[in-house]
Residue, then its C-alpha position, 0 to 999 in steps of 0.5 A: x500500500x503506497x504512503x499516500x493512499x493509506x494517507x486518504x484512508x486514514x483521512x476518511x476514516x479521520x473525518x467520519x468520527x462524530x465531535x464529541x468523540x475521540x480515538x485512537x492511532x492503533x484502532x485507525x491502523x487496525x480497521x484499515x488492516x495495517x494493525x502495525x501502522x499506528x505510527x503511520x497514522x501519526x504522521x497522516x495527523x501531522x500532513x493533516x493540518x495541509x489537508x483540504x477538507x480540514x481533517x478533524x486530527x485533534x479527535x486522534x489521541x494514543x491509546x491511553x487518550x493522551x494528546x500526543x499529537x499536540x505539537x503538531x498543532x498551531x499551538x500547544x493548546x489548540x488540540x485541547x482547545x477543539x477538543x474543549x469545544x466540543x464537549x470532552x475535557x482534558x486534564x494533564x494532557x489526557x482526556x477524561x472519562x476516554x472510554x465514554x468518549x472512544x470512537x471504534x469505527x470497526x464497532x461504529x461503522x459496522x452499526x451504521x450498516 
């Protein structure tokens, strides 16, 4: 699979996650079935910020919620600034209440079907 396909695919899974909700690198790389790809994920985020449609990346933490990708942001608060907005709060870095807020598009897209 060559970079920039898998790039559009996380991008569409990207943008169909709901405000209000979050997930994970790991979980995108393993519902487009490159479980191993978490971190490919990641660099998708980071080419998001140039990406047209705006790509929702503040919705993708690691997989204990964490904000890892706040750096890749225009500034170290903007990650959690949208993600305040929309309903989910961050203490330290790490989102509250994770599990209530997590997106699994292999169970959320599979009951839209």
């Amino acid at each position: 699979m060559d970079r920039v396909s898998f790039y559009e695919q996380v991008f569409q899974v990207v943008t169909l996650i709901p405000k209000g909700r979050v997930t994970s690198y790991g979980v995108i790389a393993a519902y487009l079935g490159a479980k191993s790809s978490s971190r490919m994920v990641g660099y998708a985020m980071h080419d998001a910020a140039r990406a047209e449609p705006p790509i929702p990346a503040h919705r993708v933490v690691n997989r204990n919620g964490l904000l890892t990708g706040k750096f890749h942001f225009s500034s170290p608060t903007k990650m959690q600034d949208l993600l305040k907005n929309e309903g989910i709060e961050v203490i330290d870095d790490k989102i509250v209440n994770f599990k209530k807020h997590f997106w699994d598009p292999a169970i959320e897209l599979d009951l839209e079907q």
